[in-house]
N, C-alpha and C positions, 0 to 999 in steps of 0.2 A: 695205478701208478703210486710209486712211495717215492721217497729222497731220505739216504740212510748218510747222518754224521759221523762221522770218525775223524779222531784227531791223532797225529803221530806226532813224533820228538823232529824228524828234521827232513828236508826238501826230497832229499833221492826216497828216502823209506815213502814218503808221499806218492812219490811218482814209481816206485815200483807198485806199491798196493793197487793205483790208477791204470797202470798198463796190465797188469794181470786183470784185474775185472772188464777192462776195456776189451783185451786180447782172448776174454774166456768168453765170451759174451752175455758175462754176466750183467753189465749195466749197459746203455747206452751214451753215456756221461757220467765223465769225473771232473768237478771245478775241485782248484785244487787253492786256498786260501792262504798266503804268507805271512807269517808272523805273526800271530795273532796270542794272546797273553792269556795262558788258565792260570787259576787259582782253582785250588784242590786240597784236602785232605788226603793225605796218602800214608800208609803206617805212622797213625797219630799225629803227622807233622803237616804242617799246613805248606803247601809246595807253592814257589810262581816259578811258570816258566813256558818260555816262546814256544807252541806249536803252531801246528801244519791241518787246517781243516778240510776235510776230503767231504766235496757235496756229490754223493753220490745217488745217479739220475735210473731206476728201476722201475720191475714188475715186480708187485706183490708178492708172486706166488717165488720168487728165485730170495727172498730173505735169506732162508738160511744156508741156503748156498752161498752167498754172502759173506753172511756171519763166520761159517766154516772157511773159507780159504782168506781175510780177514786175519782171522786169530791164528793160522798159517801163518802167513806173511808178517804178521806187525811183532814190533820188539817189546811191544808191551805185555805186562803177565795179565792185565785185565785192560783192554782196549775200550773205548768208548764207539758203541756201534748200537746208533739210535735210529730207529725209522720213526717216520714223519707221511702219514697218508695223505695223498696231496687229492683234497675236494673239490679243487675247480684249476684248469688251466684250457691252455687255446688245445682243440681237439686236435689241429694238424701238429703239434708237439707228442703230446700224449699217443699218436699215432705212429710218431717215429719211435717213442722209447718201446711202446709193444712190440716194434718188427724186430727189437735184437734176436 
């Protein structure tokens, strides 16, 4: 099981990335995080600004299908699309995310 981060500019682009992965059976959860404040470099300029973190709940082996429909969907030219290998959690959880 992994849990892959991505962050978008605003609540629908959020919630369409989440129903696509949800609807493809790509994940079996999307938490979908509001408001939350990056700081970034981005073409030399230091950026703030409000996004939208997408905790996205996977199997390992579907990443880069993921990552592929992801960079699809998101308005960004380089998205932030991080996996996270999750080494302990309760088995009957970990049991649902494998049945997607």
């Amino acid at each position: 099981m992994i849990i892959i981060l991505c962050t978008t500019n605003n609540l629908d682009n959020a919630k369409n990335i989440a129903g696509a992965l949800v609807n493809e059976h790509l994940c079996a959860c999307v938490n979908i995080l509001p408001k939350i404040s990056s700081v970034y470099k981005w073409e030399g300029k230091i950026v703030n600004d409000d996004e939208y973190l997408l905790i996205i709940k996977t199997k390992d082996d579907l990443f880069d299908k993921i990552e592929s429909r992801i960079k699809e969907l998101h308005p960004y030219k380089v998205p932030e699309i991080i996996s996270i290998n999750v080494s302990n959690a309760s088995k009957d959880y970990i049991n649902w995310v494998n049945s997607i």
